[in-house]
ROMAR-198357 format. One line per 2 residues: number of its first residue (from 1); for each residue x, y, z of N, C-alpha, C. Coordinates in nm, 2 decimals, always signed. Layout:
% ROMAR-198357
NUM = X:Y:Z:X:Y:Z:X:Y:Z | ...
***
This chain:
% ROMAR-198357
1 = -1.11:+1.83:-2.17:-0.97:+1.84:-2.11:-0.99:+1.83:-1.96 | -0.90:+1.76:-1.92:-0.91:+1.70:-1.77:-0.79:+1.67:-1.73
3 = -0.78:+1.69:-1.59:-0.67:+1.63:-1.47:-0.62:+1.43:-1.49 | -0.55:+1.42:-1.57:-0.56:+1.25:-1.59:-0.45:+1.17:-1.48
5 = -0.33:+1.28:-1.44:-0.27:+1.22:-1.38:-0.12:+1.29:-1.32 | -0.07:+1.25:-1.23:+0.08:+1.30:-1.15:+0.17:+1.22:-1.18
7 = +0.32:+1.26:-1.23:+0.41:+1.17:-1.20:+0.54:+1.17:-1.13 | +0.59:+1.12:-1.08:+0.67:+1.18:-0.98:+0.77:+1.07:-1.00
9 = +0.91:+1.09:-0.96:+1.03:+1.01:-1.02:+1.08:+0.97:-0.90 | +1.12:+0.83:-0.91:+1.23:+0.76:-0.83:+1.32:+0.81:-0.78
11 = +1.33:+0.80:-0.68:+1.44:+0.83:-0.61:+1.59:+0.76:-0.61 | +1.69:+0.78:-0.54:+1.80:+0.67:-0.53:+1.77:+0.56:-0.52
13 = +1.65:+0.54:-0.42:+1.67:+0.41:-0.37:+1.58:+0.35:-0.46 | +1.52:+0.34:-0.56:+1.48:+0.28:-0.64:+1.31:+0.31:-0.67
15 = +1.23:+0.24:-0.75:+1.12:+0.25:-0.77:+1.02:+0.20:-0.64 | +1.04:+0.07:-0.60:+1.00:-0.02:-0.49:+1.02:+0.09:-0.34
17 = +1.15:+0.12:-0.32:+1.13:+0.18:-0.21:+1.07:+0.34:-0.18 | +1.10:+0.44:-0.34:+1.00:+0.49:-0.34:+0.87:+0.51:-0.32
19 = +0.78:+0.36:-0.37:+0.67:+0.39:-0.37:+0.63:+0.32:-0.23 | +0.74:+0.26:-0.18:+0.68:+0.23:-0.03:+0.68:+0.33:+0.04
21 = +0.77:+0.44:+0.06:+0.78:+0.55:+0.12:+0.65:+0.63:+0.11 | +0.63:+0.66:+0.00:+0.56:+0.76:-0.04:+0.37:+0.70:-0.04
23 = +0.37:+0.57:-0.07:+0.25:+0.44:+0.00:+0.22:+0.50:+0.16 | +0.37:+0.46:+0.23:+0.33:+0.48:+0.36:+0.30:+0.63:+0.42
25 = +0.31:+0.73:+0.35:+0.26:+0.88:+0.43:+0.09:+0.89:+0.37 | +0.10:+0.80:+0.23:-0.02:+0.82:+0.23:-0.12:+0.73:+0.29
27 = -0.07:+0.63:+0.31:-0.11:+0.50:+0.46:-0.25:+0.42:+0.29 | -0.17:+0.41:+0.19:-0.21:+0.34:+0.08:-0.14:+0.26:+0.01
29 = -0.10:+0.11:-0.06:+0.02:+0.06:-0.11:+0.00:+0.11:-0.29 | +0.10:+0.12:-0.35:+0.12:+0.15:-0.45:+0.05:+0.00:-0.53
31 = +0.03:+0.01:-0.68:+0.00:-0.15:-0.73:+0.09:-0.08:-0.85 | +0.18:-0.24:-0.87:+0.22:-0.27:-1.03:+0.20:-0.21:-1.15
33 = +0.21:-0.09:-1.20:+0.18:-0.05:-1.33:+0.24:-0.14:-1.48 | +0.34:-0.23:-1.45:+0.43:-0.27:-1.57:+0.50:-0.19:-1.61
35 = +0.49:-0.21:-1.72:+0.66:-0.13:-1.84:+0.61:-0.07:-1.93 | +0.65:+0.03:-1.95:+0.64:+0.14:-2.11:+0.79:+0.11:-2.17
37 = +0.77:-0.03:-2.26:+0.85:+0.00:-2.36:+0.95:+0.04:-2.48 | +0.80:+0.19:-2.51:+0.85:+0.27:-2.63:+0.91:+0.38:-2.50
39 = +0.92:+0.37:-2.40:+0.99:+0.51:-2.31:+1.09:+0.41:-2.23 | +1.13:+0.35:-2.20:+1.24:+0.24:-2.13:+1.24:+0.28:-2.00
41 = +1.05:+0.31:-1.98:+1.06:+0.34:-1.78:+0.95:+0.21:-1.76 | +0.96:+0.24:-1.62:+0.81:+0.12:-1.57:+0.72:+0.18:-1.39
43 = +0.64:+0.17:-1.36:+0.58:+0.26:-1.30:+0.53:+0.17:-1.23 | +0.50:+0.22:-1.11:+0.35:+0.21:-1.00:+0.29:+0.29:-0.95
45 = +0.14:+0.23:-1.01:+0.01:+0.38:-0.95:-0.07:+0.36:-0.82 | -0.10:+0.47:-0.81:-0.20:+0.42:-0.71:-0.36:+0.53:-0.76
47 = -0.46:+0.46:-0.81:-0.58:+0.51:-0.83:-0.58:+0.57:-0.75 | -0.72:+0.73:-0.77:-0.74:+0.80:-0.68:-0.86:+0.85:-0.77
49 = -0.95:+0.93:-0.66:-1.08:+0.93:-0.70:-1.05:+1.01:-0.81 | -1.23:+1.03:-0.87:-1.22:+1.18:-0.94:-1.16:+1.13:-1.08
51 = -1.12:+1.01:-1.13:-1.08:+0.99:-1.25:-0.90:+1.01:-1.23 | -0.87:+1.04:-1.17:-0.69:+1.04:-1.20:-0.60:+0.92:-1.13
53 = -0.48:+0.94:-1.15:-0.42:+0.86:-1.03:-0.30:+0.92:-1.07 | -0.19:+0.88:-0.96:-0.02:+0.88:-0.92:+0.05:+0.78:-0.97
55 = +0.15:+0.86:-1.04:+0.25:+0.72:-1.07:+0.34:+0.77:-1.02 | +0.44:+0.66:-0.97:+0.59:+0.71:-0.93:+0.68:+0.60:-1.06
57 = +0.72:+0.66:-1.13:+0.80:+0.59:-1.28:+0.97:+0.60:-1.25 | +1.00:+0.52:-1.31:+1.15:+0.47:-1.27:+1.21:+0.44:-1.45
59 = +1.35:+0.53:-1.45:+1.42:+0.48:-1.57:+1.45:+0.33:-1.60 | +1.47:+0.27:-1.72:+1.53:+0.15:-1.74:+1.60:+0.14:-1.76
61 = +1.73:+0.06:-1.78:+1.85:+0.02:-1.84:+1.82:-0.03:-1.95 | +1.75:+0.04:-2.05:+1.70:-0.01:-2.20:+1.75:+0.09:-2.28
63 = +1.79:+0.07:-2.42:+1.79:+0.12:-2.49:+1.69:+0.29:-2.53 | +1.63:+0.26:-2.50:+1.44:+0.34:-2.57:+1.46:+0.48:-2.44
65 = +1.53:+0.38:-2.31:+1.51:+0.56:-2.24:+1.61:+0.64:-2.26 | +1.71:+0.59:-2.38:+1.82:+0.69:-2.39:+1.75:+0.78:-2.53
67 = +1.63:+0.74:-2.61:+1.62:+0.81:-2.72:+1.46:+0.90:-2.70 | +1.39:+0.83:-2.63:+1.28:+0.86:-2.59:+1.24:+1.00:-2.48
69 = +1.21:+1.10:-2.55:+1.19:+1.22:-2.42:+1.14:+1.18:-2.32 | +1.03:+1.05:-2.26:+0.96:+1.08:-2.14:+1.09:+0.96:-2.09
71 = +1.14:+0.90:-2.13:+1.27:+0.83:-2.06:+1.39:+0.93:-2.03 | +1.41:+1.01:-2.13:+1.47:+1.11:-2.04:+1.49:+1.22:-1.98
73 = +1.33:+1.22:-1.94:+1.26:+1.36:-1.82:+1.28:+1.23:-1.74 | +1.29:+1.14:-1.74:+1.28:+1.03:-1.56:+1.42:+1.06:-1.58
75 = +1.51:+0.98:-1.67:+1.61:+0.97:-1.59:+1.67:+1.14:-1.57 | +1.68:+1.22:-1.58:+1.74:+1.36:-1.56:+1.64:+1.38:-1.38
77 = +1.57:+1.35:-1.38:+1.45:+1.36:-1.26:+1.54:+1.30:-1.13 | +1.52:+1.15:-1.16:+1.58:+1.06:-1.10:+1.71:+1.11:-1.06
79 = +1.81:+1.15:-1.17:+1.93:+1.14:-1.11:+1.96:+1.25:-1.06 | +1.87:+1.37:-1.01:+1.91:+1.49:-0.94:+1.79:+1.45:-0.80
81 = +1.81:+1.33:-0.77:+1.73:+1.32:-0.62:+1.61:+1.25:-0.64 | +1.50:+1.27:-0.77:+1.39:+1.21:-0.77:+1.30:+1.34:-0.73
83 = +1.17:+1.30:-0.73:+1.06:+1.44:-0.71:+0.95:+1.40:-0.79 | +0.90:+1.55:-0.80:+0.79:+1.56:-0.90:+0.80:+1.60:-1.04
85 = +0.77:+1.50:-1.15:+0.83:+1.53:-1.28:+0.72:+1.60:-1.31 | +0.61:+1.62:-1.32:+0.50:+1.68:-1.37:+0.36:+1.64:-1.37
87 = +0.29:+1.71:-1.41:+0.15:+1.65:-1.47:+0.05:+1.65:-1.58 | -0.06:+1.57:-1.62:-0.05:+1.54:-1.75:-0.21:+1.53:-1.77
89 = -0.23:+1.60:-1.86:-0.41:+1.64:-1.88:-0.43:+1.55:-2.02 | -0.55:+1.53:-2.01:-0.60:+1.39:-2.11:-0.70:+1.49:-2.17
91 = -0.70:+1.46:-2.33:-0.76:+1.53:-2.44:-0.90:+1.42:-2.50 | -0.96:+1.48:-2.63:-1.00:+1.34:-2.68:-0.98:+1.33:-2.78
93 = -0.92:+1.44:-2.83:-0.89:+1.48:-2.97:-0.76:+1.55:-2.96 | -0.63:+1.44:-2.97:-0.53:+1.50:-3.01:-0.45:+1.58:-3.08
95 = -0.58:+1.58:-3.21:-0.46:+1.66:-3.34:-0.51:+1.80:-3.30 | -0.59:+1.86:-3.23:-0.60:+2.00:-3.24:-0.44:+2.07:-3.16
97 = -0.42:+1.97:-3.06:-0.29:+2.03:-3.01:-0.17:+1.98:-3.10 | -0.14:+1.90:-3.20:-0.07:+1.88:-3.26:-0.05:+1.97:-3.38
99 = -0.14:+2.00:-3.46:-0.19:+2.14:-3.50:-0.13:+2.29:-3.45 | -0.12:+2.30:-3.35:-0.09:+2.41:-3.23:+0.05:+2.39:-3.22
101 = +0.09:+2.28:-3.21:+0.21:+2.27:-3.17:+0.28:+2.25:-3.31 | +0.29:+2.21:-3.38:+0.38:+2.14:-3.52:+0.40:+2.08:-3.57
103 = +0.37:+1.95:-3.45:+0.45:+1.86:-3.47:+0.34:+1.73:-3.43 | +0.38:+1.59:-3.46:+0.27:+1.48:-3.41:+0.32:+1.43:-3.28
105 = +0.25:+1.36:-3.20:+0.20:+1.31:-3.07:+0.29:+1.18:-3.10 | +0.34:+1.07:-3.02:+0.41:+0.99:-3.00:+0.30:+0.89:-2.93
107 = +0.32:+0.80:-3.00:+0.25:+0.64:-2.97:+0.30:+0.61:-2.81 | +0.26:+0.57:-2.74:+0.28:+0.49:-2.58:+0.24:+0.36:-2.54
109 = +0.27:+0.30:-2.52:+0.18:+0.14:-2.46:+0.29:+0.11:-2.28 | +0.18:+0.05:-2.26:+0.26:+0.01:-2.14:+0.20:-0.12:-2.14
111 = +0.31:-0.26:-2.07:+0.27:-0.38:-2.06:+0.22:-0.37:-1.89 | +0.06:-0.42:-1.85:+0.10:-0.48:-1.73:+0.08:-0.59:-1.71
113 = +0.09:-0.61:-1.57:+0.12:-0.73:-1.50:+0.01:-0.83:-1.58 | -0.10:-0.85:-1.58:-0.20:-0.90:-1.57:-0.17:-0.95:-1.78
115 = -0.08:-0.88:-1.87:-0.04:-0.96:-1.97:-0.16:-0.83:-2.06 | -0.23:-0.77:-2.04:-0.31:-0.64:-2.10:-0.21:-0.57:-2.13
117 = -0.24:-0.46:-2.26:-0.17:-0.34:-2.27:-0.25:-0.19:-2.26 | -0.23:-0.16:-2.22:-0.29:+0.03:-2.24:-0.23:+0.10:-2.34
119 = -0.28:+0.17:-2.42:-0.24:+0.23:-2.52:-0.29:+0.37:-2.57 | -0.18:+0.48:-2.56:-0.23:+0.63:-2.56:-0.14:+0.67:-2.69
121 = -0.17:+0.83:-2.70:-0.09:+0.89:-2.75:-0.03:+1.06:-2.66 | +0.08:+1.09:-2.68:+0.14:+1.19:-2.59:+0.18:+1.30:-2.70
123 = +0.20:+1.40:-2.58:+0.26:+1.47:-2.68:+0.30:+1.63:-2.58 | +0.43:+1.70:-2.59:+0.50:+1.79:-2.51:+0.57:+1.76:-2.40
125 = +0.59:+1.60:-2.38:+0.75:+1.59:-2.29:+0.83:+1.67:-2.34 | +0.89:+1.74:-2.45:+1.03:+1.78:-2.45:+0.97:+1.93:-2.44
127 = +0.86:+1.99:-2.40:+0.81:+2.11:-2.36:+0.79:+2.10:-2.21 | +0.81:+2.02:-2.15:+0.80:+1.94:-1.99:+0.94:+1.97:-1.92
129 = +1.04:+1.89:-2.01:+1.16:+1.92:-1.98:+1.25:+2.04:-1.99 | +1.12:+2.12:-2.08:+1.21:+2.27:-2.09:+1.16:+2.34:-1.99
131 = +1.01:+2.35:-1.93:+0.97:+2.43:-1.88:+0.84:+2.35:-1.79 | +0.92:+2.32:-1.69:+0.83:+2.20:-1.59:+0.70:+2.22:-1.51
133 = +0.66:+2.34:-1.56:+0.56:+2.39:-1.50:+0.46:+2.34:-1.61 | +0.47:+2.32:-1.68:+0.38:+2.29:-1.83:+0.36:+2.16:-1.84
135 = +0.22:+2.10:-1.88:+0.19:+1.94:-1.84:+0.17:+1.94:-1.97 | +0.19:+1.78:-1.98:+0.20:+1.75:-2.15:+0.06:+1.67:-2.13
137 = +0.03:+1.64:-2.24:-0.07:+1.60:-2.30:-0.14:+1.40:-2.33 | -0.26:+1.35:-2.27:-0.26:+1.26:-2.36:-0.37:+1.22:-2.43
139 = -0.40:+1.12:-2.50:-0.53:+1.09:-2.54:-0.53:+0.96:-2.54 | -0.60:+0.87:-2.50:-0.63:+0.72:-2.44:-0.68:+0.66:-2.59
141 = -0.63:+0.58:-2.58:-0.67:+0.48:-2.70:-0.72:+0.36:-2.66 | -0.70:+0.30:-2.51:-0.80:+0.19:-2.44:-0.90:+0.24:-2.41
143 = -0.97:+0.12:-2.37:-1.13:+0.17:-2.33:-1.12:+0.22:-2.19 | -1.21:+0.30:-2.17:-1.24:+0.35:-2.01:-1.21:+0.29:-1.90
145 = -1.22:+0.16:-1.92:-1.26:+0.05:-1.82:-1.11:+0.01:-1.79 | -1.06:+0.05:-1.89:-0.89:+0.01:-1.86:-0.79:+0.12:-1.80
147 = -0.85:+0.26:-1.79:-0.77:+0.37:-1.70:-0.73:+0.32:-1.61 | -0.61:+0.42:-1.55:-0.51:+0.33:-1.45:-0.62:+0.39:-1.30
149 = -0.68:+0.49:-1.31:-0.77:+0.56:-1.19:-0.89:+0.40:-1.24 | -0.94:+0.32:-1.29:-1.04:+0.22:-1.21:-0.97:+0.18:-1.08
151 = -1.12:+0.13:-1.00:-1.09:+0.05:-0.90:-1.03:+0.14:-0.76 | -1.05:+0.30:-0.77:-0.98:+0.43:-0.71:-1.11:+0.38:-0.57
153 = -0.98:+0.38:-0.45:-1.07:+0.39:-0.34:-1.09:+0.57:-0.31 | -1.26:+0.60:-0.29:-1.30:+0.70:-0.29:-1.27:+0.80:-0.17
155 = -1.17:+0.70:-0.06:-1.11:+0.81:+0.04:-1.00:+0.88:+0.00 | -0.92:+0.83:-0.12:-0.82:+0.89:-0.17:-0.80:+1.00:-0.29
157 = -0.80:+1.12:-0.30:-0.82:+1.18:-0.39:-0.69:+1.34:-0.36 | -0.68:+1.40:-0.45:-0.59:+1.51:-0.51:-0.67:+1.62:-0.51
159 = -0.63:+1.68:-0.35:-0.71:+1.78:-0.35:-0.65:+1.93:-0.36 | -0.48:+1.94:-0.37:-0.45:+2.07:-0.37:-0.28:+2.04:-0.47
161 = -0.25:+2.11:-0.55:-0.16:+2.10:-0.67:-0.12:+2.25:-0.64 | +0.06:+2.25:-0.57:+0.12:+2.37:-0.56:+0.23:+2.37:-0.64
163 = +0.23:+2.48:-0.75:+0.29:+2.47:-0.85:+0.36:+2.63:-0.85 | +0.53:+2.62:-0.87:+0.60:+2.73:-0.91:+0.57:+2.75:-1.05
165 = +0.50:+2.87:-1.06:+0.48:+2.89:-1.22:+0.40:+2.98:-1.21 | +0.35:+3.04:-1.38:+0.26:+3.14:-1.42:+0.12:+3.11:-1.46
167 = +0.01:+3.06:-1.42:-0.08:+3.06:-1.46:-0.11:+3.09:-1.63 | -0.10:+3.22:-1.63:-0.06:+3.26:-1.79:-0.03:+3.20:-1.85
169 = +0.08:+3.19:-1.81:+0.20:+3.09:-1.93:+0.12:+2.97:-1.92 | +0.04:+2.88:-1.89:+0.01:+2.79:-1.81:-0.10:+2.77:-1.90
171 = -0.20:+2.83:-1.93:-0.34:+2.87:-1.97:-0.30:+2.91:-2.15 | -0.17:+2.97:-2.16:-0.17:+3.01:-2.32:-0.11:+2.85:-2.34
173 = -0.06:+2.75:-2.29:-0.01:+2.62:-2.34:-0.11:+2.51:-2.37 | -0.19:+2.55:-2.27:-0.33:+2.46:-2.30:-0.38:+2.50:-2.37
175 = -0.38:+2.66:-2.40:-0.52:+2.67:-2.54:-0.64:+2.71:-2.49 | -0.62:+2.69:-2.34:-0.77:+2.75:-2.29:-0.70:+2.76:-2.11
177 = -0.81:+2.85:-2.06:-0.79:+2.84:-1.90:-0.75:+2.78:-1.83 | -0.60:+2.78:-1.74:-0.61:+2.66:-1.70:-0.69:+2.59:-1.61
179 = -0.74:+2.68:-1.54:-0.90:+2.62:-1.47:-0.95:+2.54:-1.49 | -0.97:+2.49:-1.65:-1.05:+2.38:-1.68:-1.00:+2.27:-1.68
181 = -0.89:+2.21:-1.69:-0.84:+2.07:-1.64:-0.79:+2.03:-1.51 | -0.85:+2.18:-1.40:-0.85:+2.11:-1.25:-0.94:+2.19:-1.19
183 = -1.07:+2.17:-1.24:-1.13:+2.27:-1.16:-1.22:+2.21:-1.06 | -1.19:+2.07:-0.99:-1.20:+2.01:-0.88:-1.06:+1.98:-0.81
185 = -0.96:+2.05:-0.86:-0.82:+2.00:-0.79:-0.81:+2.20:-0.72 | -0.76:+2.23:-0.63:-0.78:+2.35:-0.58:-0.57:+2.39:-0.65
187 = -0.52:+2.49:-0.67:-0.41:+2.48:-0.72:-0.39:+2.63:-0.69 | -0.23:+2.59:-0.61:-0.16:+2.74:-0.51:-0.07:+2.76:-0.64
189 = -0.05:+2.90:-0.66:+0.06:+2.88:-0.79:+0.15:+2.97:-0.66 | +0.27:+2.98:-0.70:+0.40:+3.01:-0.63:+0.47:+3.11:-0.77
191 = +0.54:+3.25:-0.71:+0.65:+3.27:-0.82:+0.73:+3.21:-0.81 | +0.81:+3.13:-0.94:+0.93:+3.04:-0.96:+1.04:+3.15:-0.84
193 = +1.10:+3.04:-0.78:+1.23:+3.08:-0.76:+1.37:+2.98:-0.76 | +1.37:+2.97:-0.89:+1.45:+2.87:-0.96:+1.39:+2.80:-1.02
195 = +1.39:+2.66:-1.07:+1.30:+2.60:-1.14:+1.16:+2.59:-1.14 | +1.07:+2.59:-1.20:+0.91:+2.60:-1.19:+0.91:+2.50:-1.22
197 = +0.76:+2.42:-1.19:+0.72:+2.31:-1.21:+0.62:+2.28:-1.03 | +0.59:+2.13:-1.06:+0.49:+2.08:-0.88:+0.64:+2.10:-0.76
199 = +0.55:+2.19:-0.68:+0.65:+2.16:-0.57:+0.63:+2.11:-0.48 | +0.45:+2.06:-0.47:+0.40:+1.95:-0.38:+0.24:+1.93:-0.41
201 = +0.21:+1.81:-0.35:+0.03:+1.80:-0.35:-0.02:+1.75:-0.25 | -0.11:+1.79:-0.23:-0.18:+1.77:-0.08:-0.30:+1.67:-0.16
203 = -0.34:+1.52:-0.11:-0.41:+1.41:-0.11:-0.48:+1.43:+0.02 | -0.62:+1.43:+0.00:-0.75:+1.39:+0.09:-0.72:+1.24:+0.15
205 = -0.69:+1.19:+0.21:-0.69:+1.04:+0.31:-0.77:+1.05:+0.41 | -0.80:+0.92:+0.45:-0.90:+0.88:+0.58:-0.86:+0.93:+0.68
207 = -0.69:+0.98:+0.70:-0.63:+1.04:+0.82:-0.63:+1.19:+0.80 | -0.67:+1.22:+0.67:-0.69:+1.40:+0.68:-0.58:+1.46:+0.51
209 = -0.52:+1.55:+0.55:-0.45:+1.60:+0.42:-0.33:+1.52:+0.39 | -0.28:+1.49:+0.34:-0.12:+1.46:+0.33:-0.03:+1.56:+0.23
211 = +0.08:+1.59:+0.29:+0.17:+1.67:+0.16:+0.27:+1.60:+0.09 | +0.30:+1.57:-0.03:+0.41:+1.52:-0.07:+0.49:+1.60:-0.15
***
């Protein structure tokens, strides 16, 4: 169990100027993710050391984001300003949390640019959307070589995750401590005061910390 990744939602001004915004504090350009779509979103990441990376994902005008939970944790995201929708720990073995939970994990592909697809399975967006402090789950079905963190320039990395929430609660959802899927990421917890979930992350850059 491990730190696989951040996602953080569009803003008004769209996906593009999002991720220029948010590119330029971190003085890095965002690259092309493509399209997810069984979720009718489409994303741009930016690798970052350590195995993870950032996406900033944007709803579609498709069908699939009106039926699909992780289409509609973006758009409900999106249309109250944009932010931080959550974060998402990589398994290797799915069914034990499927097991735990009740229910089965949901198929994912995303097309990118380059005409490849990536292909996972998920599982606790609609545990995300109830209780945003809680990261859902994935398990990669491409090969290694195809994570969206290759190619991660090694000045860039995720070095502090401040999160309103309970630890506890936090650690009984994973099944185990939550310590162990960031215990290279340092993580301020905050008491909720109002919604729980990321209230910001501080990234290591060549210019020093950044907050977003």
């Amino acid at each position: 169990m491990r730190l696989d990744h951040l996602s953080f939602a569009a803003g008004p001004d769209g996906l593009a100027s999002t991720a220029q915004r948010i590119g330029g504090l971190l003085g890095k350009d965002f690259i092309d993710g493509g399209v997810h779509p069984r979720f009718g979103t489409r994303n741009m990441i930016l690798p970052l050391d350590g195995g993870t990376y950032l996406e900033i994902v944007e709803v579609l005008d498709h069908p699939a984001s009106d039926k699909a939970p992780f289409g509609q944790a973006v758009r409900a995201r999106s249309a109250a300003g944009g932010g931080w929708l959550g974060w998402v720990v990589a398994i290797n073995d799915i069914t034990a949390v499927e097991q735990r939970l009740g229910r089965d994990a949901v198929k994912g592909n995303r097309h990118l640019p380059t005409g490849e697809e990536l292909l996972w399975k998920q599982i606790g967006v609609n545990d995300l959307m109830a209780d945003p402090q809680l990261p859902f789950f994935i398990q990669w079905e491409s090969p290694d070589a195809m994570h969206p963190s290759t190619g991660a320039d090694t000045d860039f990395a995720l070095a502090t995750l401040e999160i309103a929430g309970d630890p506890q609660r936090v650690s009984e959802w994973l099944g185990e401590t939550v310590e162990a899927p960031l215990e290279d990421v340092k993580v301020e917890w905050v008491a909720p005061n109002g919604t729980p979930g990321i209230l910001a992350a501080q990234f290591q850059t060549p210019s020093g910390l950044v907050r977003i």
